[in-house]
Structures are given as C-alpha cells and as structure tokens.
N, C-alpha and C positions, 0 to 999 in steps of 0.2 A: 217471150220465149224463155223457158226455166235453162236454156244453154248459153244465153247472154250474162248469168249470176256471175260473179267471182270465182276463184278457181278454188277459196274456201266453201261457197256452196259446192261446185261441181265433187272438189276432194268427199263431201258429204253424202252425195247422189252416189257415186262411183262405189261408196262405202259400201252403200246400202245394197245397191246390184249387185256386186261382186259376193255377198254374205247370203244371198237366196240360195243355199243350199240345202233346198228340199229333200234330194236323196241322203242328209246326211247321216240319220238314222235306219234308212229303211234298205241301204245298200247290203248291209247282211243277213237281212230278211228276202231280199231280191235274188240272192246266191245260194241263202244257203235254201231258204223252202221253195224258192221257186223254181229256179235253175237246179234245184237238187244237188249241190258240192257237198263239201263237209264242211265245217268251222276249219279245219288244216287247210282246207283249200282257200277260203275265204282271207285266213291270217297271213298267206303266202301270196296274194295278191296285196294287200295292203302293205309287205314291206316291198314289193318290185315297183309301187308307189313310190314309196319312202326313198329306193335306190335310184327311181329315176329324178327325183326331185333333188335327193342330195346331191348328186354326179353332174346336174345341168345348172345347180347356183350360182357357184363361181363364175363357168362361163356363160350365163346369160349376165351377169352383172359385167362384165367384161364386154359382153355384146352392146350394152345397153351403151356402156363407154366409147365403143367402139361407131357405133352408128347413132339413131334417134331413141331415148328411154321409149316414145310414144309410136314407133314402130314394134318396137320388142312387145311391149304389153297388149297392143293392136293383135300380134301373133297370136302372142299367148290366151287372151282372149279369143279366140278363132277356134283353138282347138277345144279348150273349156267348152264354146259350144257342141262341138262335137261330139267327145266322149261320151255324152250320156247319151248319142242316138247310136253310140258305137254299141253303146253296154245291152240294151236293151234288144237289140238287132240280134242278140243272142237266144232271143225268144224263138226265134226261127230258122234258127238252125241247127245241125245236125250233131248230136253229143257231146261226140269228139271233137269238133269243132269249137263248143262253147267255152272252155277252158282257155285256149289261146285267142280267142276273140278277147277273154277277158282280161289277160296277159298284155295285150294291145292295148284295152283302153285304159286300164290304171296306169300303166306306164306313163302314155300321152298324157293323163289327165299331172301326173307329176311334174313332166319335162313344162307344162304349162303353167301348174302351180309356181314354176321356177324362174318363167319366164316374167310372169308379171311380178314378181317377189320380187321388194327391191324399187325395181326400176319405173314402177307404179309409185312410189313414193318419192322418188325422186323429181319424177316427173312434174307433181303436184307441188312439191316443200317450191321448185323453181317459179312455180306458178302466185303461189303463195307471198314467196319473196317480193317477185315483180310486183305484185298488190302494195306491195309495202307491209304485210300481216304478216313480215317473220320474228319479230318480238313474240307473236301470240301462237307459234306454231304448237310450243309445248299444250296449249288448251288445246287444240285444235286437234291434237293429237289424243289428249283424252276423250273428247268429246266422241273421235272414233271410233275406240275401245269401245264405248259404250253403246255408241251405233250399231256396230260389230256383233255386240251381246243381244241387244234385243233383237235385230232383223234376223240374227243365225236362229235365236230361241223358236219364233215366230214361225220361220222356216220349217225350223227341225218340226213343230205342230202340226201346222199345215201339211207339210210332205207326208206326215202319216197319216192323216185324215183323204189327201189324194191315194194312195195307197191302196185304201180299202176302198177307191171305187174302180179304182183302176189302175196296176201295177206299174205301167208305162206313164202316167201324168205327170208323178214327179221328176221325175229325169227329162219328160217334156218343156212342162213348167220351170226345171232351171237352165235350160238350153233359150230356151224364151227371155226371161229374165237377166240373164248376161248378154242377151243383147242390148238393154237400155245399158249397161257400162260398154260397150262396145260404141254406141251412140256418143256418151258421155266424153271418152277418149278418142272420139274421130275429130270432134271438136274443140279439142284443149289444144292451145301453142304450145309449142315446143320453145321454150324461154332462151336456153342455152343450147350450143350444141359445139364446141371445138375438138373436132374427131382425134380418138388417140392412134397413136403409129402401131401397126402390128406390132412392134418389138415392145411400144412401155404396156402394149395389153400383154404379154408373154411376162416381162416383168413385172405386173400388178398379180399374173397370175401365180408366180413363184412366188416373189412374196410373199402374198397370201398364206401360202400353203407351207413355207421354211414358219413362218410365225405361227402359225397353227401347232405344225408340229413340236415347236420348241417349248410347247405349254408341256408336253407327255415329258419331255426331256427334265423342266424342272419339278415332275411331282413327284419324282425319282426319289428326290431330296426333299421331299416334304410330305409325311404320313398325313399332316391334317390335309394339305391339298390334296393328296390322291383321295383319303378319305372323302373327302366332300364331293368330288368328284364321282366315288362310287355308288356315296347314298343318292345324290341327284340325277342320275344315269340313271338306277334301277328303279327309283320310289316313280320318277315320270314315264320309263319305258312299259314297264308294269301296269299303272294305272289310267294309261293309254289302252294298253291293248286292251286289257278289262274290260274298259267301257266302249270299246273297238265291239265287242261279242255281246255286251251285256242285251241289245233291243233282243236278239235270240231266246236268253232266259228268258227274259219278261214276257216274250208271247210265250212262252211255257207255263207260266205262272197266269195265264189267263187275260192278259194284258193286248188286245189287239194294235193294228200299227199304228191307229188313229190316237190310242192312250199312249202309247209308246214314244210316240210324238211331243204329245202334252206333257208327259214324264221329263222327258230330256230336254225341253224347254224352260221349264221351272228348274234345271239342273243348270242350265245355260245362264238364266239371272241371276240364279244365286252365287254362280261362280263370278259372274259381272259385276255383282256389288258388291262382294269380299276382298274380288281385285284392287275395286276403285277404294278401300276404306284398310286394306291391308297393311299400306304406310304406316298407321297410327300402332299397329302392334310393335314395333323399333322401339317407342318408346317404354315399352314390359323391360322387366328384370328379364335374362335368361331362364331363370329357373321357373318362374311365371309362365313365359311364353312355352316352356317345355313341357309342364305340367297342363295348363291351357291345351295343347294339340295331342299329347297322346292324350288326355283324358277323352277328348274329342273323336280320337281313331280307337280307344278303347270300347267306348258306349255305340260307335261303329259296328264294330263286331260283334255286340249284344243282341243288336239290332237284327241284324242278319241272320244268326243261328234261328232265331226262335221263327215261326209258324208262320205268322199273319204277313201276306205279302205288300200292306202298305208301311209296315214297321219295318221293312226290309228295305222299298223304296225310302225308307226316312235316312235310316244303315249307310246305303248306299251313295243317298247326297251326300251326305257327311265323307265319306272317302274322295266323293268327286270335287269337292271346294277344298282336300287337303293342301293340293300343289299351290293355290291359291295363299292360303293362309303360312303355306310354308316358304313365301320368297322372302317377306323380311329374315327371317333367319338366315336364309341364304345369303342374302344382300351384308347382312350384320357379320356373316363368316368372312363372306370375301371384303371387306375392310378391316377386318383385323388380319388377316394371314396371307393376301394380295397386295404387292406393293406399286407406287400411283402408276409404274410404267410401265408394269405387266397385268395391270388390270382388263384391258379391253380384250388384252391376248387370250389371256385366260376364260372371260366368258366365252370368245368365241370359238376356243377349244371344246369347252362345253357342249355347247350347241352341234360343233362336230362330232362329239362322242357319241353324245344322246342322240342323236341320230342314227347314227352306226348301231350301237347297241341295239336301238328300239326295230330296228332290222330286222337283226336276229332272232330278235323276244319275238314279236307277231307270233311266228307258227311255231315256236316252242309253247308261249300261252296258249295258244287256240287246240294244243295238243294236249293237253293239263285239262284245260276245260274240258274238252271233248271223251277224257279218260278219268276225271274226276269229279268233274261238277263244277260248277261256277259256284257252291259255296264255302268247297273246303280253296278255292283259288282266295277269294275275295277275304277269306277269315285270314287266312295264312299270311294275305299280303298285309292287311292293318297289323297284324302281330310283327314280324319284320319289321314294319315303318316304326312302332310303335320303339325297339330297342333300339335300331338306327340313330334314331332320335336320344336316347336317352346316351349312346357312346358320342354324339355329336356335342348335346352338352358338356360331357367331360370332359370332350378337345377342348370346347371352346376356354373354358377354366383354367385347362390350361397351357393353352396361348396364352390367354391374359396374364398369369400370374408372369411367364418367361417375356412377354412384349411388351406388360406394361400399360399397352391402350385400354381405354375404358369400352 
C-alpha cells in the first residue's frame, strides 16, 4: 500500500493532490462567459477570497496549536472539496441568486485555503523529523516546489481541455482529486501534539500581530524600506490580478480554454525553473541584474504592442516569470537595509501588506481592464516596473555607499 511509504513520500502525494487545481484558469471564463458577471464582478470575488484567507491565517494557525495540525487540514480539506460543487451549483439557479452563491464559495474556498496553510506543513516537517529525514527537510522542500510547478502546470492544461467538453468537469475533477489528499491525511500520525492554553493562543495571537504591525512603525524611519516595500506590494498585486483576468483576453484573441490551459501551463514551468535557478542571479553585479530585468520587461512590452497573438503570449511570459527573476534582488535589498532581528518581522509584514493591498487592486484592475483594455493595463505595468527598478537601483547604491556592506 503506497500509505505505508514515509511521511517523505506521503508529504509528496499530499503535494501533488492538493495542486490538481483544474479550475485554475478557467474559473474567469466560468463567471465571466458563463455565468455572464463582468470582469468587476469576477475581480470582486477574487479579493473576498483574499479577505477570507487573510482574516482566517493567524487564527487557524492558532487552531492548528491549539488542537490536532491533522484535524485542521482534515477541515480544510472538506470544504476544498466543496466549493467547487458550491460554484457550479450556480448553473442552476436563479440570477440574483448566482452572485452570492459565488460570494459563498470564494469566501469558503479562502477560510480553507487557510486552514490547511501552515498547518499541512507542520504536520509533515513532524512526521518527517520522527523519520529521522530532518537534516534533508530543506531538499525535501524543494523538491515540492517543484512538485507544485509541474502537477499545477498539468492541471492548469488539463482543466481547459475538461472545459471545452464540459464546463462542470473541472470543478468535478478537483473536488475528486482532493480527495486522494483527504486519504493521504486520514492516514498520517499526528507526531506531536501538547495543547496550548486559550490564554498563550490569545498571546501568540497578539503577538503576532504587535510584530507585524511594528514593521509599518519602522519604515516611518526608513525611505529604502518603505520604498521596497511599495515597489513589492504593487509590482506582485498588479501582476497578480493581470494574470488573474488574462484567460478572458486570450479567448478574445482566439485562444479557446483547452489552449488556454496549455498557455498557462508553459507559464507555470517556466516560472518553476526560474524559481529553482533564480539563486545564481545574487551572484550579478546590481547594475547587471538591473539592466538584465528591465531590458527583459522592456522587450516585454514590445512584444505585446505589436499584432501577432503568439508574439504577445511570448510578451506576456516574460512579465509572468518577472516576480520570479526579481526575488534575488529582493533578498539582496533586505540584507543590506534589514537588520538580523528584524528581519523575519519584516517579511512577514510584507506578506501582510501584499495581501491587503492585492485586495483592493482585484476590482480596481478588473475595472481598468474592463474600461481600457488589457493592453494599455499590461504596457503601463512593465513601463512602471521597468523605472521602479531603475529608483530601486539607486537606493541600493546608495545604502551601500552610507552602510558600507557589499
């Protein structure tokens, strides 16, 4: 039986179920041409996602502490399978109706994303340990990533090829398919488990949230950290929602869901092998690596303007592996201008922001689109990144000359 493996296999299988997200492309094809919404509506469900996932993090991590990690992710998995019979159940009924059906199921699908966030990994790293395989966790953890990339790419393919024979299969097929992780986690020991007191969860949760907040407090006092802070808020909220709306364009341009699929799956590996190989760019000169990615979101925008819609899709990857290509720089920021004690603070104020922000952006982007076009959005945004980048250089110059580090 493949549930007797290690908890290194099992952490691998769990991988691969949990990433069958077939609807992952075709969910704004599903809303907006089927369901007939608008892209505002479509963008406005995507951030009450966003809001329920942010708002239920903490405290499922907190739950997760509080009770079994393998109870929590058991939930959360439960409702994963749900939402998509939630979503599509909108097939059938009555207009007014199908907007807060869909308000429902993004929500759930968030509070669940939240649920196993975290405490799915906790789970495993414990299981792992017990193996004795916690020297090898850091591979084991890449190895995921990569997992992650190809089975989501695969998915994303697949789903648009389900699509065009039948609207309802992908949303099927992933409610199906999270049940072998639902299998997978009925069966994994729970390694550890010493329950905490309501009161240190009320204090893990303050805490939390006092160290969060004290990141906004020092970038008060620091123009490069606010700075970085704002280029990496906008450049990933932005080019999130983008590709949040882009399957829409594409079937405009002739692209049915089944290419659609195939498109954003080749966007999926290449952002997966840029991730895994992105390291080695630290080693560039600044002004190398600066030159390197605008000239790369320059010929971007080239790409895009002109006529021919696979020269666009060429455009287009290249803006989609930018986030990728741009965390060494990121990484390189935050060690010259993060110091060793408020470093973890600080990313994970990040990650609070960009979040927040990417919120808000949804239905303002999806409103731009919907009132501009998706190619003065997608020109406009490599044009912005592009000078971002080049005032990001300048700070970094100079920090250095005032701090000294290399």
């Amino acid at each position: 039986m493949v549930f007797n493996y290690s908890n290194k296999c099992r952490t691998y299988l769990y991988t691969a179920f949990k990433n069958t997200r077939f609807s992952r492309i075709i969910s704004v094809l599903f809303v907006v041409q089927i369901l007939k919404l608008n892209l505002v509506q479509f963008s406005l469900l995507e951030s009450i996602y966003m809001f329920a996932q942010f708002f239920s993090e903490i405290p499922s991590g907190i739950l997760g502490d509080m009770f079994q990690n393998k109870k929590v992710v058991l939930a959360g998995l439960l409702v994963s399978v749900l939402t998509p019979l939630i979503t599509i159940s909108a097939l059938f009924l009555p207009k007014d109706l199908v907007f807060p059906v869909l308000v429902l199921s993004f929500g759930l699908e968030g509070v669940a994303n939240a649920l196993t966030s975290g405490a799915d990994d906790a789970l495993f790293y414990e299981g792992i340990r017990n193996d004795g395989a916690e020297n090898s966790y850091g591979k084991i953890r890449g190895n995921m990533q990569l997992i992650s990339s190809i089975i989501l790419g695969l998915a994303t393919a697949v789903g648009g090829y389900l699509f065009t024979l039948n609207v309802k299969m992908p949303y099927l097929f992933q409610s199906l398919f999270l049940l072998g992780a639902i299998s997978i986690i009925a069966v994994t020991k729970e390694q550890k488990k010493i329950a905490t007191s309501e009161n240190e969860a009320k204090e893990s949760y303050s805490s939390m949230l006092k160290s969060i907040l004290s990141v906004f407090k020092d970038m008060v006092h620091s123009p490069n950290i606010l700075f970085l802070f704002i280029f990496m808020i906008i450049i990933t909220a932005v080019v999130n929602a983008i590709f949040m709306l882009l399957p829409n364009y594409l079937s405009q341009l002739g692209f049915d869901a089944s290419a659609n699929g195939s498109v954003f799956m080749l966007f999926s590996f290449a952002g997966g092998l840029v991730a895994t190989q992105a390291y080695r760019l630290i080693k560039l000169k600044f002004s190398t690596l600066t030159i390197l990615i605008a000239s790369i979101l320059l010929v971007s925008t080239g790409l895009q303007l002109q006529s021919n819609k696979y020269f666009f899709l060429l455009g287009a990857g290249l803006l989609y592996i930018t986030l990728d290509i741009l965390d060494p720089v990121v990484m390189q920021m935050l060690n010259l201008w993060v110091g060793d004690q408020s470093r973890a603070t600080f990313i994970s104020g990040l990650s609070f922001a960009t979040s927040l922000v990417t919120m808000i952006i949804n239905p303002i982007i999806g409103a731009i689109v919907q009132s501009y076009g998706t190619i003065i959005m997608l020109t406009s945004t490599t044009v912005v990144t592009v000078v971002l980048i080049g005032i990001a250089y300048v700070l970094i110059l100079r920090t250095k000359g005032v701090s000294g580090h290399e």
